[in-house]
C-alpha positions as CSV (number, residue, x, y, z in Angstrom):
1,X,108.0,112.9,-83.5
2,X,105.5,111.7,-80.7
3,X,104.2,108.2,-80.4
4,X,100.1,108.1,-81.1
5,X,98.9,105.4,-79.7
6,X,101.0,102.2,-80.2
7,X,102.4,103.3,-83.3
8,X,105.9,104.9,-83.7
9,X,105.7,107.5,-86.4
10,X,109.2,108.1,-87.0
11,X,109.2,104.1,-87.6
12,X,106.3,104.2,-89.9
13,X,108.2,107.1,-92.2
14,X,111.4,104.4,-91.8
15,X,109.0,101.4,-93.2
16,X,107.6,104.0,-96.0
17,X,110.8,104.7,-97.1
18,X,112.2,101.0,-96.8
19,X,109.1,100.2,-99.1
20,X,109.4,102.9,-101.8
21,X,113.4,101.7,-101.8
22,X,111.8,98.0,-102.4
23,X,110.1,99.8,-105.5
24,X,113.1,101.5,-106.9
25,X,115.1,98.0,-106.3
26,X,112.2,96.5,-108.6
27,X,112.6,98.7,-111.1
28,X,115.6,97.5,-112.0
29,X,118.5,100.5,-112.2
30,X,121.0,97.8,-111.4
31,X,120.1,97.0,-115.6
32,X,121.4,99.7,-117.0
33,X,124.6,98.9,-118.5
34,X,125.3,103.0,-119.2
35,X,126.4,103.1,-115.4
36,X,125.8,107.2,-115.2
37,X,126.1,108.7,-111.8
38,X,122.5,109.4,-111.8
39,X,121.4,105.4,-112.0
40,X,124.0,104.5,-109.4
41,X,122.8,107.0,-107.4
42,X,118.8,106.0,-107.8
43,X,119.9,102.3,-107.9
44,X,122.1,103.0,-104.3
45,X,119.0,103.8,-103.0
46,X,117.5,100.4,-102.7
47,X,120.3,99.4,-100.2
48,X,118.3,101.2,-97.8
49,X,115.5,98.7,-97.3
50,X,117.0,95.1,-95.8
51,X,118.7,97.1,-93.5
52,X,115.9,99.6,-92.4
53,X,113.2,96.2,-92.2
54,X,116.1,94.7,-90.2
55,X,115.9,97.5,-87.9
56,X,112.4,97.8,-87.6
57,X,112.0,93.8,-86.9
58,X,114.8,93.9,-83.9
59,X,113.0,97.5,-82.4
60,X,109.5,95.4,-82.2
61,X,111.4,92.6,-80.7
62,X,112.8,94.2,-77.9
63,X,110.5,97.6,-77.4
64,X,107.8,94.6,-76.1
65,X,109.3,93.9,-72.8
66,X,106.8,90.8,-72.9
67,X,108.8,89.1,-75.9
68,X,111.5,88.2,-73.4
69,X,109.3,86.1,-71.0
70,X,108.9,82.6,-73.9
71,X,111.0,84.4,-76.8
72,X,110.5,80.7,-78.3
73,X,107.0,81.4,-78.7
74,X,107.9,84.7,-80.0
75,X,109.9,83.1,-83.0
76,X,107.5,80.1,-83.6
77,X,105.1,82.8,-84.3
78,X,107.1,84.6,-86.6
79,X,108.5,82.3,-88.4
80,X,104.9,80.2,-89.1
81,X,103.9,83.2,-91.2
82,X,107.3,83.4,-93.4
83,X,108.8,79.4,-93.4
84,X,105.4,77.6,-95.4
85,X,104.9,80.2,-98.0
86,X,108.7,80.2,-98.6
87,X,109.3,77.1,-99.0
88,X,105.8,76.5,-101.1
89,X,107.2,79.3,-103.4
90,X,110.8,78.2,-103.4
91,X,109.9,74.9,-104.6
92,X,107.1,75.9,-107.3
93,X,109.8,78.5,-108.8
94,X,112.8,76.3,-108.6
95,X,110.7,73.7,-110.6
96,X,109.3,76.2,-113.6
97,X,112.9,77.7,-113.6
98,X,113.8,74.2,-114.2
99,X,110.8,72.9,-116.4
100,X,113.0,72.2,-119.4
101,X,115.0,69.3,-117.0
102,X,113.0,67.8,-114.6
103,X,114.9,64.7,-115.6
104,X,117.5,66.2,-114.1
105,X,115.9,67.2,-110.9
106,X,118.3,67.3,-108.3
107,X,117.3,67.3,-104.8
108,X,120.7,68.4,-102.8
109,X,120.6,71.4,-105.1
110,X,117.0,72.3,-104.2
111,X,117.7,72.1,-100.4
112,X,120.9,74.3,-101.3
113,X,119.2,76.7,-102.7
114,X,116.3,76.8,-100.1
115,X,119.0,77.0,-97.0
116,X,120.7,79.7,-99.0
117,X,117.6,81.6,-100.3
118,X,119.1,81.4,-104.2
119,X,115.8,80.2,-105.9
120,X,115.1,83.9,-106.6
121,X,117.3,86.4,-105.8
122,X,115.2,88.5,-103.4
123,X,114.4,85.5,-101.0
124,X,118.0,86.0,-99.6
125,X,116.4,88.1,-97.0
126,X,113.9,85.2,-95.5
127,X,117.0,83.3,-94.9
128,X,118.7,86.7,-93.3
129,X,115.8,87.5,-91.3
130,X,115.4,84.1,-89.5
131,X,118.8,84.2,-88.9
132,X,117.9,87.3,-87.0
133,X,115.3,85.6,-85.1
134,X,117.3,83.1,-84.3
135,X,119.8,85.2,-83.0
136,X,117.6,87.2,-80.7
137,X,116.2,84.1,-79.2
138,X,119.8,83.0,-78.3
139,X,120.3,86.4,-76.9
140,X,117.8,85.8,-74.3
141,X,118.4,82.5,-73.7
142,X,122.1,83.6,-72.5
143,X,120.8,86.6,-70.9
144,X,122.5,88.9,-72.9
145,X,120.2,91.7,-72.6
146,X,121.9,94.7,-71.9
147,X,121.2,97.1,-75.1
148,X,124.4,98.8,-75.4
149,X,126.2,95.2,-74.7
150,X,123.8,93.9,-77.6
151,X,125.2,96.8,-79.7
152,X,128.4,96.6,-78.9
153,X,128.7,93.2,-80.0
154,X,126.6,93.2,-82.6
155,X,129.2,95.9,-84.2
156,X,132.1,94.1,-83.1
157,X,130.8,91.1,-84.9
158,X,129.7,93.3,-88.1
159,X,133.3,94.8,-88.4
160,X,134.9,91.6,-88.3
161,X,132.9,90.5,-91.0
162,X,132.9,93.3,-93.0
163,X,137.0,93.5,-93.3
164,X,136.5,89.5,-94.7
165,X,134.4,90.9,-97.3
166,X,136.1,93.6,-98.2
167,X,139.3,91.1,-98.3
168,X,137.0,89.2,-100.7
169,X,135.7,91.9,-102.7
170,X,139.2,92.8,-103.2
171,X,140.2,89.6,-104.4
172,X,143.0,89.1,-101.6
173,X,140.8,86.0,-100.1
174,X,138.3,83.9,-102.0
175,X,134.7,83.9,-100.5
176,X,131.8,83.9,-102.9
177,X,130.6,87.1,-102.0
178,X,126.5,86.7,-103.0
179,X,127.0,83.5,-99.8
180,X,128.4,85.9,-97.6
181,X,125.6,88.4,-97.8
182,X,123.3,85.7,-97.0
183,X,124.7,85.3,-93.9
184,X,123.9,86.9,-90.7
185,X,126.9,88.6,-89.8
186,X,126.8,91.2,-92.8
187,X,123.5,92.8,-91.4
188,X,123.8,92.4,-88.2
189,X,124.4,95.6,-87.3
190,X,121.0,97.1,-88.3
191,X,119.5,94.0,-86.5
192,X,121.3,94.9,-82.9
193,X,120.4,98.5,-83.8
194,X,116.8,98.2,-83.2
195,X,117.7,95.7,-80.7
196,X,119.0,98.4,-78.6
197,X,116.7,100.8,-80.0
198,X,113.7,99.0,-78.9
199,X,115.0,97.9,-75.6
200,X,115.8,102.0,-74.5
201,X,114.1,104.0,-76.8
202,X,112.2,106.1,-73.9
203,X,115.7,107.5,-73.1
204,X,117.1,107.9,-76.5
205,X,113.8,109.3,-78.7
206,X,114.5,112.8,-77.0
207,X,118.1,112.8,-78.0
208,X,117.3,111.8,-81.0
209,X,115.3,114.3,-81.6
210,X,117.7,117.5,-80.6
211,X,120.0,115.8,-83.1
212,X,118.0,115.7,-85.8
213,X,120.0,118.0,-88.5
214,X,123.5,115.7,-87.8
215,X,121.7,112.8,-87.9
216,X,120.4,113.6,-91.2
217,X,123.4,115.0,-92.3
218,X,125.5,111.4,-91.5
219,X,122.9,109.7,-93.4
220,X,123.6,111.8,-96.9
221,X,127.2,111.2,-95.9
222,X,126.7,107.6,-95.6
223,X,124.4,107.2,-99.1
224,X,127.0,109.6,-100.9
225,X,129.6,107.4,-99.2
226,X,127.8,104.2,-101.1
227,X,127.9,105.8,-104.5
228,X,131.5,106.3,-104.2
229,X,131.9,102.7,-102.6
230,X,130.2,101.4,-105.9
231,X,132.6,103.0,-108.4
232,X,135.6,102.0,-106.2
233,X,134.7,97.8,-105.9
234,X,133.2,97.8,-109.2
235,X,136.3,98.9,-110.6
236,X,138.2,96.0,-109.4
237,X,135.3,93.4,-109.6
238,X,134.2,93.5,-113.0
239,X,131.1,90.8,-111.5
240,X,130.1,92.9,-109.8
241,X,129.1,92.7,-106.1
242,X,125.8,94.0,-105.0
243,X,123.7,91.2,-104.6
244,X,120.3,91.0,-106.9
């Protein structure tokens, strides 16, 4: 795909598909307590879009080389158009979930569950995505800027994490696993990979697009991968661990 004006097109078909995965995620699969392979399958689907959004926020960070001269400002942009309605929302919600008790308001557990993005399940991903931010700023600050050193760690960092989750979801350590996937470190992989998308893209989009066909091919591997990762944690974690 060619790039019209400043628009990607292959990014717009990402955010598309991110958005239609937002839909499916909304329409509540995850319900259905017949768990056939077909609703695993659609519900799987929705897994696709905090990553794919991570992605596409860490390309536009980096693919403007001007977002490295005050990456302060950068953030303090970004974050005035996501922190007030949050929090405006986070409090109005947490008080009509609460409506029957207000006696019994309790402040600590308000700020616990604004920090944590637990007033309503989907807000997990504000407190994921200024994590991000915050992240990229401190990249640049240490002059980390190299995009295949920014990849590199930011896999090393995802591994890590990912074997103490899967020590978790396994029940061999105990980490509440719905706090873990607020953090960071379980999506930071998709973060560095627009990272180091957006800071070389020039010289990867043509190798990218010889390799379209395995590229596509990993990806069915990877969601076919996720259905079969569902039946094999859910069978040991009757909670279940995808987080809602």
């Amino acid at each position: 795909m060619q790039k019209v004006s400043n628009r990607f097109a292959e990014f717009d078909l990402i955010r598309a598909l991110a958005i239609v995965s937002v839909v499916i995620t909304h329409a509540g699969f995850f319900t259905f307590t017949d768990r056939r392979i077909l609703f695993v399958a659609i519900d799987t689907l929705q897994l696709f879009c905090v990553p794919a959004f991570l992605m596409l926020s860490g390309f536009f960070l980096t693919n403007k080389l001007e977002n490295q001269n005050n990456p302060a400002l950068v953030v303090k942009k970004r974050l005035s158009k996501i922190i007030p309605p949050y929090l405006f929302w986070s409090v109005a919600l947490y008080i009509l979930n609460n409506l029957g008790e207000l006696q019994k308001f309790d402040l600590l557990s308000l700020l616990r569950d604004i920090l944590t993005g637990s007033v309503m399940p989907p807000y997990y991903f504000i407190v994921v995505i200024v994590q991000c931010y915050g992240w990229w700023w401190l990249l640049v600050k240490l002059r980390v800027l190299e995009a295949r050193k920014v990849l590199v760690l930011g896999l090393t960092i995802q591994t890590i994490f990912t074997i103490f989750f899967y020590l978790s979801a396994f029940k061999y350590i105990s980490i509440p696993l719905p706090l873990m996937q607020r953090w960071i470190f379980s999506w930071i992989w998709p973060f560095s990979t627009g990272l180091f998308l957006g800071a070389s893209y020039d010289k990867i989009q043509p190798i990218l697009e010889r390799r379209k066909m395995p590229i596509l091919g990993a990806t069915i591997l990877f969601y076919l991968a996720s259905i079969g990762e569902y039946y094999l944690i859910s069978g040991v974690n009757s909670e279940g661990w995808f987080l809602r």
